[in-house]
C-alpha positions in Angstrom: 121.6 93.2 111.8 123.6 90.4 112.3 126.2 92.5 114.3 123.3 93.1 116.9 124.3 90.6 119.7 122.5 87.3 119.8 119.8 86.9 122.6 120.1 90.8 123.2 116.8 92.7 123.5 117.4 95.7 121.5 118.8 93.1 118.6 115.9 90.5 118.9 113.1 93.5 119.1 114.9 95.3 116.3 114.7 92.3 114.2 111.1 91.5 115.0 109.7 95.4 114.0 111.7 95.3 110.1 109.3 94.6 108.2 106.7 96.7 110.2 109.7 99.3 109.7 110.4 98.9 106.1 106.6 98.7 105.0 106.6 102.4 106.9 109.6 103.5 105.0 108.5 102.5 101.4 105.1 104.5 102.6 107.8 108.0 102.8 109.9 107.2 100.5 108.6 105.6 97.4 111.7 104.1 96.7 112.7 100.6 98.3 116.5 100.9 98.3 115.8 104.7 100.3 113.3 103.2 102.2 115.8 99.8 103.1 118.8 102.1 103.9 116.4 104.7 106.2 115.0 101.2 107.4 118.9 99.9 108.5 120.1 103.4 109.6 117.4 103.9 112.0 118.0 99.7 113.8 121.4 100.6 113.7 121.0 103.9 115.8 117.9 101.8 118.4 120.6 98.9 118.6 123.4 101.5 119.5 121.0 103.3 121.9 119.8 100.5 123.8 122.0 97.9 123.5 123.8 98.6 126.6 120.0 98.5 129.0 119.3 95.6 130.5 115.8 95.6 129.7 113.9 97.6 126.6 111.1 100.0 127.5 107.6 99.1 127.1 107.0 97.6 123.3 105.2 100.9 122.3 107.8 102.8 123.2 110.1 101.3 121.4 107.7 101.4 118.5 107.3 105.3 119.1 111.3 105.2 119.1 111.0 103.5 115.9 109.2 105.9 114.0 109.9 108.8 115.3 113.9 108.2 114.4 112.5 106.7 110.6 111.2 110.1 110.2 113.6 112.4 111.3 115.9 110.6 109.6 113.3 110.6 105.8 113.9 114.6 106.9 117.1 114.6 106.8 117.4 113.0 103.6 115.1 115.2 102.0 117.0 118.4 103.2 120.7 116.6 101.9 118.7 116.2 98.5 117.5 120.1 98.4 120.8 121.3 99.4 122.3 119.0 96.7 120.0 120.3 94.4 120.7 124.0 95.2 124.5 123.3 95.1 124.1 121.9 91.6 122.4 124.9 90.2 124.8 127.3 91.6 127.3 128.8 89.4 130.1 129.1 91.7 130.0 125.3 93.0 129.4 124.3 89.0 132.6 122.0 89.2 131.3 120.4 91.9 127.7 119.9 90.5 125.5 117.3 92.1 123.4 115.1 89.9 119.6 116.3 90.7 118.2 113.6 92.2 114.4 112.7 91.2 111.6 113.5 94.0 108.6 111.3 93.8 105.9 113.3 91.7 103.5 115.0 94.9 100.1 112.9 95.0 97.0 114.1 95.2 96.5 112.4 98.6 99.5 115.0 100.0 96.9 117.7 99.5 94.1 116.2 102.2 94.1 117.6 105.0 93.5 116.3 108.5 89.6 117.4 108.6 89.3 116.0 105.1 90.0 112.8 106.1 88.4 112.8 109.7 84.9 114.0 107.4 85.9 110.7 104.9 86.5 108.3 108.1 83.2 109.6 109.4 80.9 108.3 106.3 82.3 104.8 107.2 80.0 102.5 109.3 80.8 102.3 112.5 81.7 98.9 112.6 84.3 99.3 109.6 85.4 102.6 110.9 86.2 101.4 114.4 88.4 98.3 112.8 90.1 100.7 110.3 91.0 103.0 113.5 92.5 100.1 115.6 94.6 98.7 112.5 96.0 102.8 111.7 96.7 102.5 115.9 99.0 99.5 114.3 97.3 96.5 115.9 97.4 93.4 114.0 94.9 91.7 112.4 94.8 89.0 114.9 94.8 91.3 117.9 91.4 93.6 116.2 89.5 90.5 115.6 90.5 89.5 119.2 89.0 92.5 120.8 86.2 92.6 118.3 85.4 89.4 118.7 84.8 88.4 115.3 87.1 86.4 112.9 90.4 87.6 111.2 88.4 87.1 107.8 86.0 89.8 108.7 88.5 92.1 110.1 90.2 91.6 106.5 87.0 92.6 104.2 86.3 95.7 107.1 89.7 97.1 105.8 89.1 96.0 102.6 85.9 97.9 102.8 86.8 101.2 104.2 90.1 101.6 102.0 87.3 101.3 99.1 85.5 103.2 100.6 87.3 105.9 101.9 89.6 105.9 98.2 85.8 106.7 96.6 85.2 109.4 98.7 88.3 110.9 98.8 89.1 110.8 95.0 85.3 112.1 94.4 85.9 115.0 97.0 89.7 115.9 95.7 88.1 116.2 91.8 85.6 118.3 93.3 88.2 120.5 95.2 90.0 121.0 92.0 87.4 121.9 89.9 
C-alpha cells in the first residue's frame, strides 16, 4: 500500500475497503497469511487498474471489482495447489515433488445449498430477517439502523439473533440430512 500514491483515489479507496477485504478473504481461505497475500494481490491489481482514471467508478462498483478479483484470484490459488498436488504424486516429476499442501477440512456448512438456506432465512422474523439481508447486502451497522430507524444496539442483537438462529436450524436440519 504505501507505493499507492498519496491523495490518489484508487490508493485512498483501496486503503479504506482492507479490512472489509481481508475479513472476506479469511472467510475463503481459512488461513490469515493466504487470506493477507490474496488480500494485497488483489489492491495491488485495483491500484494498477485504476490508478491512471481520474475519478473511481461508483463505490459499489469498486466493491464488486473487489470481490470479484478476491475470488478469482482464491481460484487460482486452489487450482496451483491441485496441480502441485498432482505433480507431487506423479512418478515421473518425483524429483521435483511438491510438498502437499493442507486444504482446510470441508465444513458441513459447504454442503447447504442455496434453497437450504433461503428455507433457514425464512423461519427468521421479519424484522431480524430484513436486518440480516441488508448487513449480507454489506451495509454497515450504522447505515441498517439508519434506514431502520432504530438504534445500532438493536441492529447488533437482530444479527446476533438470526446467526443463532439460523446456526440452530441449520445444524438441526444438516444432522437430519445425514442421518
Amino acid at each position: 500500500m504505501s507505493q499507492a500514491k498519496q491523495g490518489h483515489p484508487a490508493g485512498a479507496f483501496a486503503t479504506q475497503q482492507r479490512g472489509w477485504l481481508l475479513a472476506k478473504a479469511r472467510n475463503m481461505c481459512r488461513n490469515a497469511t493466504d487470506a493477507e497475500d490474496l488480500v494485497q494481490e488483489t489492491l495491488l491489481r485495483f491500484i494498477q487498474n485504476f490508478e491512471r482514471a481520474e475519478s473511481l467508478p461508483s463505490e459499489r462498483t469498486c466493491a464488486a471489482w473487489l470481490v470479484t478479483t478476491l475470488t478469482n484470484l482464491f481460484y487460482m490459488q486452489c487450482r496451483k495447489m491441485k496441480v502441485q498436488a498432482q505433480s507431487a504424486r506423479d512418478p515421473l516429476l518425483s524429483e521435483e515433488a511438491v510438498v502437499e499442501p493442507e486444504l482446510p477440512a470441508p465444513k458441513a456448512e459447504d454442503a447447504l445449498t442455496n434453497e437450504q438456506f433461503a428455507q433457514a432465512l425464512q423461519k427468521l422474523s421479519p424484522k431480524v430477517r430484513t436486518t440480516f439481508e441488508m448487513h449480507a447486502a454489506g451495509k454497515k451497522y450504522q447505515d441498517i439502523a439508519h434506514a431502520l430507524g432504530v438504534p445500532v444496539g438493536t441492529v447488533a442483537k437482530r444479527l446476533y439473533d438470526a446467526r443463532a438462529k439460523l446456526r440452530e436450524f441449520l445444524q438441526s436440519s444438516f444432522s437430519s440430512w445425514v442421518n
